[in-house]
Legacy VTK file of the C-alpha trace (Angstrom):
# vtk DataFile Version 3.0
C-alpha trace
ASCII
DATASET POLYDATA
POINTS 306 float
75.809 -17.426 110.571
78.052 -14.674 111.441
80.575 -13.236 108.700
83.170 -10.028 109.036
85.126 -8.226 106.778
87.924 -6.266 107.537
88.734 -2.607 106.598
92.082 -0.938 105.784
91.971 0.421 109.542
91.413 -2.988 110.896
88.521 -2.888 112.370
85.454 -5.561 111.444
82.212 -4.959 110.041
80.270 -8.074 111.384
77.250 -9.142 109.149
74.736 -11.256 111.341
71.949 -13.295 110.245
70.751 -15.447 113.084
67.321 -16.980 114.227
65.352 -13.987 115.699
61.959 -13.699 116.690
60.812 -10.362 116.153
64.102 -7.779 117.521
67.308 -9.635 117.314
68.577 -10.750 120.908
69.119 -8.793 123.735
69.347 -5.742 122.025
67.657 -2.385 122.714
63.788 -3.097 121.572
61.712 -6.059 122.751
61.805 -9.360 120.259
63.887 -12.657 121.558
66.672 -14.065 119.956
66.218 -17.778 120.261
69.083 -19.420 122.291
68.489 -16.876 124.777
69.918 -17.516 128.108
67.951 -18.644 131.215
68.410 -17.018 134.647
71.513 -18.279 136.072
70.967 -20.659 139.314
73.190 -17.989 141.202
70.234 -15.323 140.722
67.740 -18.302 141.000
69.199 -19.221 144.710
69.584 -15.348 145.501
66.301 -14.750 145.178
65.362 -18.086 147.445
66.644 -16.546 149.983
65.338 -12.993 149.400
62.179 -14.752 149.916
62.699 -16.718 152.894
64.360 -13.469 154.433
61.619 -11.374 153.225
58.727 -14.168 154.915
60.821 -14.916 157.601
60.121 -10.843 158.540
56.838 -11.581 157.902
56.766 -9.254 154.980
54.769 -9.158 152.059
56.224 -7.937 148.752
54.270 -5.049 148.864
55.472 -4.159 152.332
58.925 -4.701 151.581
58.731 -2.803 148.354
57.759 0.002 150.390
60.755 -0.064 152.875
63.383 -0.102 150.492
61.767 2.047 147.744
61.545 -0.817 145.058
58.198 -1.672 143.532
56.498 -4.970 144.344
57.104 -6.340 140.532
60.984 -5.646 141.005
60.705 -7.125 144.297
59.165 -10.563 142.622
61.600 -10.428 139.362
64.552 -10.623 141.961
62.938 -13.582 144.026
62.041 -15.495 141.096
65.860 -14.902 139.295
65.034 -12.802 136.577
66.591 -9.719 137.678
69.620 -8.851 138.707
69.746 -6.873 142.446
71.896 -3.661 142.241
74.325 -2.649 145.522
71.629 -0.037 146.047
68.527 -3.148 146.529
70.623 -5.081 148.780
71.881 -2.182 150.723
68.401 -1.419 151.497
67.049 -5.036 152.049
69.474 -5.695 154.547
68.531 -3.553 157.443
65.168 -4.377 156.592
65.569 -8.034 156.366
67.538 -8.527 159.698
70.817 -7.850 158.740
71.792 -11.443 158.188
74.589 -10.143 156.082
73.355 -12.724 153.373
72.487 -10.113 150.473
75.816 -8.558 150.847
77.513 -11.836 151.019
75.946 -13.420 148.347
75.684 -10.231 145.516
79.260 -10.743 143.852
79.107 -14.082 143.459
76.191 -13.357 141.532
76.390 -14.219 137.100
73.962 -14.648 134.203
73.951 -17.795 132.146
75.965 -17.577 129.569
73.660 -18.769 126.861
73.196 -15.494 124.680
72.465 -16.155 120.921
76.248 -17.030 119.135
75.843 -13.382 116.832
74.880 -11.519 119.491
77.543 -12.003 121.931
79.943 -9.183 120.504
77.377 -6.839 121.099
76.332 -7.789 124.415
80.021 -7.388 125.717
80.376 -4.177 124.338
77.058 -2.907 125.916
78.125 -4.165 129.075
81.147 -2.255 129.268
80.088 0.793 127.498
80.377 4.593 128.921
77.547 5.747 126.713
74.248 3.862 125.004
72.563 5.657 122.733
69.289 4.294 121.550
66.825 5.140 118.580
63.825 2.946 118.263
60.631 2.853 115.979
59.215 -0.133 116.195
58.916 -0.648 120.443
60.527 -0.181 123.601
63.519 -0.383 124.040
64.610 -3.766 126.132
66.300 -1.702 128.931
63.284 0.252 129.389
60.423 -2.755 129.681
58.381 -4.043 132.256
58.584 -7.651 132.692
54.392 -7.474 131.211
55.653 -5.636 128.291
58.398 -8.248 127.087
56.181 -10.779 127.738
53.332 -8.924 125.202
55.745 -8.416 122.663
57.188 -12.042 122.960
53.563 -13.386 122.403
52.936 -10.897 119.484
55.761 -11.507 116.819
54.976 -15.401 115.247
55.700 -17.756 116.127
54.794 -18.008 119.625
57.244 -19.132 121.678
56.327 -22.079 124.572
55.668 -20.942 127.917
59.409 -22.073 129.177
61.288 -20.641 126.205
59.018 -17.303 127.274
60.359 -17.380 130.769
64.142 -17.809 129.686
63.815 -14.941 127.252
61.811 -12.219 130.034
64.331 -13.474 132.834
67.140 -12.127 129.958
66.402 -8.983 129.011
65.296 -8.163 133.045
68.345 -9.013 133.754
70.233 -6.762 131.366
68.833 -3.622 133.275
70.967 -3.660 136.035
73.453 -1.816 133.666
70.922 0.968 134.074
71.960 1.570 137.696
73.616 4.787 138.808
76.306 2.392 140.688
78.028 1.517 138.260
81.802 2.586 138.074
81.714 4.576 135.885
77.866 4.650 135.426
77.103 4.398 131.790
75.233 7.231 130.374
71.875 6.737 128.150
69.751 8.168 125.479
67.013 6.615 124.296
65.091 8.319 121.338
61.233 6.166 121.187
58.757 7.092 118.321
55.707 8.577 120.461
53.829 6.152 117.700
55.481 3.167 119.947
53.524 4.296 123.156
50.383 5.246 121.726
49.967 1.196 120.089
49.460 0.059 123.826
50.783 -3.098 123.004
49.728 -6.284 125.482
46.617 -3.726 126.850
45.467 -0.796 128.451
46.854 -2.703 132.251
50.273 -3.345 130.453
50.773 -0.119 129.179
49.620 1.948 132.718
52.250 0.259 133.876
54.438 0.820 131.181
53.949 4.543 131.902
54.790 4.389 135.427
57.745 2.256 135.287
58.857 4.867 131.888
58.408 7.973 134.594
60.089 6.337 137.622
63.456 5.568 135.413
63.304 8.765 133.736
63.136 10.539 136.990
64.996 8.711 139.137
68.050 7.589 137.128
70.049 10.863 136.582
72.284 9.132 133.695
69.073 8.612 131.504
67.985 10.927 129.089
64.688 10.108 127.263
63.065 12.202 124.167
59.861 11.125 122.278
59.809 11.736 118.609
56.612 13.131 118.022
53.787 11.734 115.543
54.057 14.607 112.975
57.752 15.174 112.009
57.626 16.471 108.340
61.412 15.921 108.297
62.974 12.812 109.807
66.371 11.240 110.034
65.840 7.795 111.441
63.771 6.495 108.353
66.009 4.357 107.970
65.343 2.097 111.156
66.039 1.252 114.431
69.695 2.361 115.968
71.666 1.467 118.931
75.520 2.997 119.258
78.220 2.273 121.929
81.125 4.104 123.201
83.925 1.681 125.227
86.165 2.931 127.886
88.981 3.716 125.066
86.179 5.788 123.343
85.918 3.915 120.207
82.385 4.144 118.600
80.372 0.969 117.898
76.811 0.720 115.801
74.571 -1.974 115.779
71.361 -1.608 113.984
69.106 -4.162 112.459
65.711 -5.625 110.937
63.852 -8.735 110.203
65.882 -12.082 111.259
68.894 -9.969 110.708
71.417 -7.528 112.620
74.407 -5.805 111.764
77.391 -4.529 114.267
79.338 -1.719 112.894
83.076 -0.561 113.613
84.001 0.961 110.563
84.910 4.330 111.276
83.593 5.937 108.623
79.862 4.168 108.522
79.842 4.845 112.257
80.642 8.537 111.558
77.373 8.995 109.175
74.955 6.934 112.136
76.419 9.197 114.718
75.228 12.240 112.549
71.906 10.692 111.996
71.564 10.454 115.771
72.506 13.901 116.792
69.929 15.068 113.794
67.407 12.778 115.330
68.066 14.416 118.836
67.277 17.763 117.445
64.050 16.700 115.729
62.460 14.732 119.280
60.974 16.801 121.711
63.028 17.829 124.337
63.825 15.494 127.644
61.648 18.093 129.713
58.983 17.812 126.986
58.986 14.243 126.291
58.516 14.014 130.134
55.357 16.427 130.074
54.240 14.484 127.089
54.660 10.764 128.652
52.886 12.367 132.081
49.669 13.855 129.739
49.589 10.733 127.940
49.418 8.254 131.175
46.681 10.910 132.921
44.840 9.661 129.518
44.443 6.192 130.304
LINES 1 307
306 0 1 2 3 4 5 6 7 8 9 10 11 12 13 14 15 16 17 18 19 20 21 22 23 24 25 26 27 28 29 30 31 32 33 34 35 36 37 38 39 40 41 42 43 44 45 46 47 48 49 50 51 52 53 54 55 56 57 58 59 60 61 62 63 64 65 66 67 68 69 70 71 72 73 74 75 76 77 78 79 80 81 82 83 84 85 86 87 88 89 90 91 92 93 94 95 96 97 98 99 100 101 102 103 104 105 106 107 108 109 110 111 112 113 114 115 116 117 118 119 120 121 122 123 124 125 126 127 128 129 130 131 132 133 134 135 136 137 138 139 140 141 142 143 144 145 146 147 148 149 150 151 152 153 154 155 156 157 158 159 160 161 162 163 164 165 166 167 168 169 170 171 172 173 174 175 176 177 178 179 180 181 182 183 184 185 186 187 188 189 190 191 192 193 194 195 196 197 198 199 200 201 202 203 204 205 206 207 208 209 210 211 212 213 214 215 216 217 218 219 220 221 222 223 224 225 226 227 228 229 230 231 232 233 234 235 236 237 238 239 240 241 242 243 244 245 246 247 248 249 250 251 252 253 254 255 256 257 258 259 260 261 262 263 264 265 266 267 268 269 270 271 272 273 274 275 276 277 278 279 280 281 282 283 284 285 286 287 288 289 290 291 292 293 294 295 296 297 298 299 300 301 302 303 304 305
């Protein structure tokens, strides 16, 4: 159940205990909520016809992946609905697909189920419409950051395993949450993600998982100019995130929201004053990571490893 209590400016501290296996919903690490939503049968159908288009050409996935600068697993998240397409993916798969017009056509009509656990649902609508995400994380990585072999790893890894269906509808999820990760956006929402190098070197789901893991890491890093991405290294005498994992949110009218959380439990923040304290734990924990250029070196030396 979800409970709030107000303070004397108004705003609501939300206290959240829901059923969560391992990280609570869709929120920045990589455990389920349960009552996760399915793909939605608009992305479902979308990606029917991506297919048919993409055969129809008499392209594989790999050859299409190539003309429009997608990789092959982003090409087969779309076709199977678990990913939402950006403008930038159909604007490229048209030409390339015949220039039916249907991609363009069919993109806004486009929505995700609307099945999100009940307690997470606050948070989820601010993170959609946020300017900024900043993300701290010790304990994996962070949702918008995983490959769809990654979630599925970390699904299979926190008890109790869930059934192969209720696996699908939680993957398609948190794929489809990283469209907000796309430089089209108006106005594109800007990211930092803070990751405990620890995280990376577990190589969680395999050595194949992770190499992949690496190169998906380097290609949004690189190519997404509103994402900035520091490692915490694994000595770090003096640390400010002992404390746990921490995700904060900044809306359109600039008001500050926290959401942090632990076993079967979460918390959403909006009192001023709490938020004020997490927001100087997170610039302290900027200053103790490595750089972004750093981090990047370190991420590149640690996939030449594997």
């Amino acid at each position: 159940m979800a409970y709030g209590n107000t303070d004397n400016n108004g705003e609501v501290n939300v206290e959240v205990n829901g059923e969560v296996n391992g990280e609570g919903g869709e929120v920045g690490g990589g455990g389920f909520a349960c009552g996760e939503p399915e793909a939605s049968a608009s992305l479902r159908a979308f990606g029917a016809v991506l297919q048919a288009l993409r055969e129809h050409a008499g392209f594989s996935r790999e050859e299409l992946a190539e003309i429009v600068r997608f990789s092959k697993h982003t090409i087969a998240s779309i076709e199977q609905g678990r990913r939402m397409p950006d403008d930038e993916f159909v604007a490229r798969a048209e030409p390339a697909l015949g220039n039916t017009g249907a991609l363009r056509r069919a993109l806004p009509h486009l929505t995700r189920q609307p099945g999100l656990a009940r307690w997470f649902r606050r948070w989820a609508r601010l993170e959609a419409e946020a300017i900024s995400l900043y993300t701290y994380e010790c304990r994996l990585v962070p949702g918008l950051l995983q490959t769809e072999a990654y979630a599925r790893a970390v699904s299979l890894s926190v008890p109790p395993v869930p059934d192969a269906v209720t696996l699908d509808q939680r993957v398609s999820a948190r794929l489809a949450r990283q469209e907000l990760m796309s430089v089209k956006r108006k106005p594109p929402t800007a990211f930092s993600f803070i990751v405990e190098q620890a995280v990376l070197e577990r190589h969680t789901g395999g050595e194949d998982v992770t190499r992949e893991l690496f190169d998906h890491l380097l290609e949004v890093i690189e190519g997404n100019w509103n994402v900035e991405f520091q490692l915490m290294p694994l000595r770090q005498p003096v640390h400010a995130g002992l404390d746990g994992p921490l995700m904060l949110a900044e809306t359109t009218d600039n008001r500050w929201y926290v959401y942090s959380e632990g076993q079967k439990n979460g918390r959403l923040i909006a009192d001023a004053k709490e938020i004020s304290v997490l927001q100087q734990r997170y610039a302290k924990l900027r200053s103790q990571a490595l750089t972004p250029a750093d981090s990047l070196g370190l991420l590149k030396r640690m996939r030449g490893a594997l």
